[in-house]
C-alpha positions in Angstrom: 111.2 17.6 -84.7 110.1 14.4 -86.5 107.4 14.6 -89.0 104.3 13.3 -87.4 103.3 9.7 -88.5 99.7 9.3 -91.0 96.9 7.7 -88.8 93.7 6.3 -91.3 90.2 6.8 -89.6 87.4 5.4 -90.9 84.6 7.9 -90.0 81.3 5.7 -89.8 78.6 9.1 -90.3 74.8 8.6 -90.1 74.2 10.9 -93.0 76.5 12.9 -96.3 77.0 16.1 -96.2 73.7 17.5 -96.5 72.4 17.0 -92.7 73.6 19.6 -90.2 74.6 16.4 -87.9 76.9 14.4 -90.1 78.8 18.2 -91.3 79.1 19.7 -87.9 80.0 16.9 -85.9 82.4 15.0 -88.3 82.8 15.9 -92.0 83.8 19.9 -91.4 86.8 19.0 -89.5 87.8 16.9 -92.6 90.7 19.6 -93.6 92.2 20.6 -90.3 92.3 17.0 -89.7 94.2 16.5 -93.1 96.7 18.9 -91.8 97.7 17.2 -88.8 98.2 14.3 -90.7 95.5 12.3 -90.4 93.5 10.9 -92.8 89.8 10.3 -92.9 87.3 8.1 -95.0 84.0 8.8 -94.5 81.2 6.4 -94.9 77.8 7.7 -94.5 75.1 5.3 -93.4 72.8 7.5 -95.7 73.6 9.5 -98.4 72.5 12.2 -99.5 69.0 10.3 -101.4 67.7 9.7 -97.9 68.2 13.5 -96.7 66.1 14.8 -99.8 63.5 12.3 -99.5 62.7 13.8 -95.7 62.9 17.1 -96.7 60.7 16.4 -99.8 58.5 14.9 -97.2 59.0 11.1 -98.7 59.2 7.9 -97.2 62.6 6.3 -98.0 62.7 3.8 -99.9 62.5 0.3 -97.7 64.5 -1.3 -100.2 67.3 1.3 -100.5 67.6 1.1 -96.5 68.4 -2.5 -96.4 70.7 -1.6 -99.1 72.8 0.8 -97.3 72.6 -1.3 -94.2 74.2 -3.9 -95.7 77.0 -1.7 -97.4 77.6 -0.8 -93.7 77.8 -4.2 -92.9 80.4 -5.0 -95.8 82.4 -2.2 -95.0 83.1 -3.5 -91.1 83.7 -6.7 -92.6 86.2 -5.6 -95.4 89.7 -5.7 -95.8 89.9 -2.0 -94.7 92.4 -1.7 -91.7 91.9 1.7 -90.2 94.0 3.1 -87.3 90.6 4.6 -85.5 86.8 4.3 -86.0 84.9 7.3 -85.4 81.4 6.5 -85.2 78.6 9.2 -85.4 75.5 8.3 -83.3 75.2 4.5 -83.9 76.2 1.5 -86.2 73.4 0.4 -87.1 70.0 2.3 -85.6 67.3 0.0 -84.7 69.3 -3.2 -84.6 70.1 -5.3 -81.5 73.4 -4.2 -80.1 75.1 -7.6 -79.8 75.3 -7.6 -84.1 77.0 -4.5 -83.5 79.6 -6.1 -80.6 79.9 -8.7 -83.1 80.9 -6.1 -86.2 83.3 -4.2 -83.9 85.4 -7.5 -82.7 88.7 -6.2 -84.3 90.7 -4.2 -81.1 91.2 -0.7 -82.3 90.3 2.1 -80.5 86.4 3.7 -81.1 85.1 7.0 -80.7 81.8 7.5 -80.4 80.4 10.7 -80.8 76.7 11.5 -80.1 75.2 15.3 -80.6 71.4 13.8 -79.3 69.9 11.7 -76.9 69.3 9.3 -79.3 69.0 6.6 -76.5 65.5 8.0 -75.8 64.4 6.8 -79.1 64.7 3.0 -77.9 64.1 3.7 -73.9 61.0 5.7 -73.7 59.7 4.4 -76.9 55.9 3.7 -76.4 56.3 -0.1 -77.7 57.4 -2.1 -74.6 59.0 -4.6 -77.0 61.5 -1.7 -78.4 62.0 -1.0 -74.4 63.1 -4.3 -73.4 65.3 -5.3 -76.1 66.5 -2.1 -77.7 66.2 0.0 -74.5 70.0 -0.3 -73.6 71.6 -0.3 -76.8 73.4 3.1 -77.1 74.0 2.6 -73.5 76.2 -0.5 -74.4 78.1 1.4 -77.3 78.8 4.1 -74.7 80.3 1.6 -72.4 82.6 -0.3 -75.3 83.8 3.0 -76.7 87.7 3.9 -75.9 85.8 7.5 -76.1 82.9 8.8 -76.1 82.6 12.5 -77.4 79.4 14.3 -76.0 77.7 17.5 -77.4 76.3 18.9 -74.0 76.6 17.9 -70.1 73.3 16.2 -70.2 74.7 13.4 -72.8 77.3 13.2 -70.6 76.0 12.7 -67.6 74.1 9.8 -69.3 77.5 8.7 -70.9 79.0 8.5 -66.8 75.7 6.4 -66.3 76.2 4.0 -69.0 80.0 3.2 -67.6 81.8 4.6 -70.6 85.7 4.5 -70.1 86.0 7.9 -71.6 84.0 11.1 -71.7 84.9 14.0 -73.5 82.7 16.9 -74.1 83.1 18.2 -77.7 80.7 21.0 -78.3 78.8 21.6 -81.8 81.0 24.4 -83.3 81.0 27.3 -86.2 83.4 27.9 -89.1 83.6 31.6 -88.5 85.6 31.9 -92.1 82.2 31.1 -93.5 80.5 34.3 -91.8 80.9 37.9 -91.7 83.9 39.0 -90.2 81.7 42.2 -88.9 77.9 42.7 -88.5 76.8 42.9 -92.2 75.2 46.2 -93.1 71.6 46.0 -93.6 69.5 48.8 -95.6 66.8 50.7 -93.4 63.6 47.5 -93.3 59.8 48.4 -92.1 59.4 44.5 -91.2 61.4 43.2 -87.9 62.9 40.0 -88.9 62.6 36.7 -86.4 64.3 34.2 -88.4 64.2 30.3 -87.4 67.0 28.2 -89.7 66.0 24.2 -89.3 64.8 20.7 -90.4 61.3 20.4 -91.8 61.2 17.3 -88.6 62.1 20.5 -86.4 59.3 23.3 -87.6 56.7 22.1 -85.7 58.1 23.5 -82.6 57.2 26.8 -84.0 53.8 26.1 -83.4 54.2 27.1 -79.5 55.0 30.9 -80.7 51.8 31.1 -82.4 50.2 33.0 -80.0 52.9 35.5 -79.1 53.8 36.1 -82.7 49.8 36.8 -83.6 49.9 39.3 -80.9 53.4 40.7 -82.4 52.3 41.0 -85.9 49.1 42.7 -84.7 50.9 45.3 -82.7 53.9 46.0 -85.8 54.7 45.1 -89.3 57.3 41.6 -88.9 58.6 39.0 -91.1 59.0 35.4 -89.7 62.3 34.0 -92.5 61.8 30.3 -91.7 65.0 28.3 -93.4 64.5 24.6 -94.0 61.1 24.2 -92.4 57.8 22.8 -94.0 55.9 25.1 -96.3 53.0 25.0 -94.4 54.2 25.9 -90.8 52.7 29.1 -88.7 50.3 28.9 -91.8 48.5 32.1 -91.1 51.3 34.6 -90.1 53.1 36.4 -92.4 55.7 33.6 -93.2 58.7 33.5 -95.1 59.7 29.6 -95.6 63.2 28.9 -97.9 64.6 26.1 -98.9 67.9 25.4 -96.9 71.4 25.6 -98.8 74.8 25.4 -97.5 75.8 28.0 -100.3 73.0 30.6 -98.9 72.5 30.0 -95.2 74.7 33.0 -93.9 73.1 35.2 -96.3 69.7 33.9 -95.2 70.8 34.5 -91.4 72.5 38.1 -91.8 68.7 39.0 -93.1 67.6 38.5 -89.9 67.1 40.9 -87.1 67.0 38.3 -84.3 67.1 34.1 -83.9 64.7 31.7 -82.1 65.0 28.3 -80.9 62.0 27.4 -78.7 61.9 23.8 -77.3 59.7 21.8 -75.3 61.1 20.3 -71.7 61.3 17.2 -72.5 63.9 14.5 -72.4 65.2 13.9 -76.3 65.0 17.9 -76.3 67.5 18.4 -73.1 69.7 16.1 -75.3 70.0 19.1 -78.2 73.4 20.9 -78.9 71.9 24.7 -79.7 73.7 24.6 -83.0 71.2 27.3 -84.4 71.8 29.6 -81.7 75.5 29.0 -82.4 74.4 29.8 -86.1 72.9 33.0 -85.4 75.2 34.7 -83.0 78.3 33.9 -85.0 76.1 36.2 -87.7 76.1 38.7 -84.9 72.7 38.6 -84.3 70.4 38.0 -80.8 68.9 35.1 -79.9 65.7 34.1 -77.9 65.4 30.2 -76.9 63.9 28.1 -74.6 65.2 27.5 -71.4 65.9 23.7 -72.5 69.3 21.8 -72.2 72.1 23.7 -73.0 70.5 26.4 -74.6 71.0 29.4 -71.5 74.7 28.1 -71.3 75.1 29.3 -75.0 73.2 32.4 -74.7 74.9 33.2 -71.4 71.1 35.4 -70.5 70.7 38.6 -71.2 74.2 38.9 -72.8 73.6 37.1 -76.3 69.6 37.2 -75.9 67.1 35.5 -73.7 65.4 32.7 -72.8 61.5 32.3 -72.7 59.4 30.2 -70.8 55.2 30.4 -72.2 54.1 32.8 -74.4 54.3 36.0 -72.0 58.0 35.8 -72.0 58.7 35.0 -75.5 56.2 38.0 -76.2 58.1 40.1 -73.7 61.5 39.6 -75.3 60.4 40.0 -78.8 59.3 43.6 -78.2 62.4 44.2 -76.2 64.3 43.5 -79.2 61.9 44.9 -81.9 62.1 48.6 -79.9 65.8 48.8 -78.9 68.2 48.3 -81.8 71.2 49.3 -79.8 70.1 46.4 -78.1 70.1 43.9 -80.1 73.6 45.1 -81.9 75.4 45.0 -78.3 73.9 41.3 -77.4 74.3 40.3 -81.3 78.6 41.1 -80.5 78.7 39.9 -77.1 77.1 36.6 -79.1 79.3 36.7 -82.0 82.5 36.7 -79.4 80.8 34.1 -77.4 81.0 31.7 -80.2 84.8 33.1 -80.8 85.6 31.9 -77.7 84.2 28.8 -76.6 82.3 27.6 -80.2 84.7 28.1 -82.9 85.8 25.0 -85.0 89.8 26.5 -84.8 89.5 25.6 -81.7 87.7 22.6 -81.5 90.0 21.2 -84.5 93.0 21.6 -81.8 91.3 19.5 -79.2 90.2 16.5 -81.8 93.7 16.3 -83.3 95.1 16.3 -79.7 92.7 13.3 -79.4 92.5 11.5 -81.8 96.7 11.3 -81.9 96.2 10.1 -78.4 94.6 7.2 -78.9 97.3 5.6 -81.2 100.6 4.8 -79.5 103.4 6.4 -81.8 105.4 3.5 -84.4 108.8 2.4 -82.2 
């Protein structure tokens, strides 16, 4: 069998390494994808500056933005030839779409990969100005695409909408060598653990369990491990907030007894992948999440967790899983093999290489 030819993608991410986004949906498959013989630059629209200044709580720097926008720019325009673009989210958010028809004009093939509804940012944004004249834009990269890889159904359906050529669903998946082959031993603990692993943007959807957890931490000693949110959310409960670190994560989520994810129904939140459930069932433990999206799909009810609607529910499930730890080890493995199955980046790796070697026509 002849050695398989190099292909050069230039991967087009939205941030660097240090958002969830850019790492699960492009820059973790970096080394499978080396293996297979193809070879990725990545370009990140934002480094790393413009993560830390929204967890900080900051406003970027205006003049650092038009900055990066225009090293964008210079790099479609440069003498770069790749083989493939890969494109996470959008070229150039908040721009009119017709720059970016303009800055893909060369003819190679485009893969588009969204992980959000990000097309409710321009189309149900309250200014009617953004709505007329920005309304359509990821709409219009969907449709110029050769591919467009979706993180759910529901950006897919909207993908079919848009007339893309292409659709491929690509879930959000977990690098199981990064967690604990088994459930990790913990030592005998007098506080049940809810843990919650996030953005600081993302906290504030904690504020809907306020009520139910009150009522929980009345009844029975409990932590609340919060990872990555702001240090000021469920202020009143007995709150542990961390700092978020790639090096600590899986230590921070083996400390917990059970996940959470709640989510208000609304349209940008259909449009989520579930990668924290994802992240909390490969560390073998139950979660509880809103019935929003994609989230019951993932959690497959009752077998890795619940779902919740209002604060009954949630409270309901929470003591179901605080009295019955048999319980929660049997849906924490039936979760953990859940993700082995269907959300494991082995076998995601498999179906992008399959892709992506698809799209470029082998040399004569």
């Amino acid at each position: 069998m002849s050695k398989a030819s190099k292909i050069q993608v230039l991967a087009l991410t939205r941030y660097g390494r240090l958002a969830a986004s850019s790492r699960y949906r492009l820059i973790q498959f970096l080394p499978a994808l080396s293996t297979a013989a193809i070879e990725v630059a990545v370009k990140p629209l934002f480094d790393n500056w413009y993560v830390r200044s929204l967890v900080d709580g900051q406003r970027p720097s205006k003049w650092r933005v038009i900055a990066a926008y225009l090293r964008r720019v210079m790099t479609l325009l440069g003498p770069q030839k790749p083989d493939i673009l890969w494109i996470e989210r959008e070229l150039l958010p908040w721009m009119p779409w017709t720059l970016e028809r303009l800055l893909l004009g060369r003819r190679i093939p485009t893969i588009l990969d969204l992980d959000d509804s990000i097309y409710h940012r321009y189309d149900l944004h309250p200014s009617g100005f953004v709505r007329k004249f920005l309304g359509h834009r990821v709409d219009r990269a969907m449709a110029a695409a050769t591919v467009v890889t979706c993180g759910n159904p529901t950006i897919a359906a909207r993908a079919r909408e848009s007339g893309a050529r292409r659709i491929v669903e690509l879930p959000t998946v977990i690098d199981l060598t990064r967690y604990p082959p088994e459930p990790a031993e913990r030592p005998p603990n007098e506080f049940f653990t809810i843990g919650w692993i996030g953005s600081p943007q993302n906290s504030p959807y904690l504020d809907a369990l306020r009520q139910p957890l009150t009522q929980l931490a009345a009844e029975s000693r409990i932590r609340i491990l919060v990872v990555g949110g702001r240090p000021d959310v469920l202020k009143g409960l007995p709150v542990e907030v961390r700092p978020w670190s790639e090096e600590t994560e899986v230590a921070a989520l083996c400390e917990m007894d059970i996940g959470i994810m709640p989510l208000p129904d609304l349209p940008f939140e259909r449009g989520k992948c579930g990668l924290k459930l994802l992240q909390y069932m490969a560390a073998w433990k139950p979660a509880i999440a809103s019935p929003v999206g994609i989230n019951a799909q993932i959690i497959d009810v009752g077998i890795g967790g619940f779902v919740a609607n209002g604060p009954d529910e949630w409270l309901s499930a929470f003591r179901r899983l605080r009295d019955d730890p048999e319980l929660r080890r049997s849906m924490g493995q039936s979760g953990r093999r859940h993700v082995e199955r269907a959300y494991s980046l082995e076998h995601a790796s498999e179906r992008l290489i399959k892709l992506i070697r698809g799209l470029v026509p082998p040399h004569a």
